[in-house]
N, C-alpha and C positions, 0 to 999 in steps of 0.2 A: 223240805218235806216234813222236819222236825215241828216246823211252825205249825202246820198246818195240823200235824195229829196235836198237837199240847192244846190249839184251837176248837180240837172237837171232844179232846179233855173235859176242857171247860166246859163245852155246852153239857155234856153227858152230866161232869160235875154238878152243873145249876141246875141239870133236871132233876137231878136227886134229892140238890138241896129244895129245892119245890115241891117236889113229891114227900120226901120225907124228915125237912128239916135236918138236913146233912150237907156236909162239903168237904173241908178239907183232911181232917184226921181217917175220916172212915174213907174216902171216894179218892180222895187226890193221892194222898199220901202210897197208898197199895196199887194205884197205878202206874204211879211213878216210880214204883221198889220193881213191880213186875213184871212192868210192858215195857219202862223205859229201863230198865235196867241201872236206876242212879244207887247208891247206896242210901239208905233209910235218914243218914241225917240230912244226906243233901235233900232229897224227896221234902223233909220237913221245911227246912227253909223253902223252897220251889213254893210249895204249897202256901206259904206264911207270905211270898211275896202275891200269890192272887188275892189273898186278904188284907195286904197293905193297906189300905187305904182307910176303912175301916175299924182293922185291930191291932196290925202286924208291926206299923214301922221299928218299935225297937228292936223289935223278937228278927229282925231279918236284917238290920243292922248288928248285932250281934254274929247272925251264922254269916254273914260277910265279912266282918270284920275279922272272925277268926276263920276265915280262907273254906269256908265248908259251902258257900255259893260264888259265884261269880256275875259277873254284868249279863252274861247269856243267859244264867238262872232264870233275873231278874225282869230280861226282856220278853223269855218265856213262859214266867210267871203272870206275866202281864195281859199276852197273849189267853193263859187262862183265864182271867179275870172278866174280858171280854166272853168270850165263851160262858165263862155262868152267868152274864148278867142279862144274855140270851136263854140261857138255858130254866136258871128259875122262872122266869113267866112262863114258859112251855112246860116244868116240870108241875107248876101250881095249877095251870089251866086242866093238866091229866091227873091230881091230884082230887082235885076237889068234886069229880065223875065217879073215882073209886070208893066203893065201898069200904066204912072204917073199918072191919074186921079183915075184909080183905087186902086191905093196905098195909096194916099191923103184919098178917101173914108175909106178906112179900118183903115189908123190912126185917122182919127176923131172919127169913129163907137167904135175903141177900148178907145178913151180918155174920150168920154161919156161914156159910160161903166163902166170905172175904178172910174170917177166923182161921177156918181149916186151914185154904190155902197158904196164908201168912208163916201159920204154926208149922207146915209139911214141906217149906220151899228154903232151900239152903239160902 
């Protein structure tokens, strides 16, 4: 069942990054601190492996190597990976409908949001 939410992770993730040019530090990371409950550095690696391919591989060889993810991260992370590469074409498709003022509004609304939360949650 884990698979399957880190799967709809990503799509959510890739819609955001389509919508508003976001992914990992703002979307991935705070879901991973607060739905999955991992601790903040594992969350970083997690998230560093759906960007492997891309940007990630040393930065997640690194939090492997010093024991802060493991192969499940990894296989995990992957599963996200999939999930945004689905999710930005759907994120860009509802993206490019919305009005740019009102777009801007909904990213700040959603940046405060993820802020508070971060800042108020042990």
């Amino acid at each position: 069942m884990e698979a399957f939410y880190m799967l709809l992770t990503g799509v959510f993730a890739g819609i955001s990054a389509g919508v508003f040019g976001i992914g990992g530090g703002v979307i991935l990371v705070p879901v991973l601190v607060l739905l999955f409950k991992y601790p903040q550095v594992t969350a970083n690696g997690t998230s560093l492996v759906a960007l492997l391919l891309p940007v990630g591989i040393f930065a997640v060889l690194e939090y492997y190597k010093a024991g802060k993810i493991d192969g499940t991260h990894i296989k995990l992370g992957f599963l996200i990976a999939i999930g945004m590469f689905l999710g930005t074409y759907l994120g860009a498709k509802l993206a490019v409908n919305i009005p740019v003022k009102l777009l801007g509004k909904m990213f700040s609304v959603f940046l405060m949001a993820v802020a508070l939360k971060m800042f108020f949650v042990k």
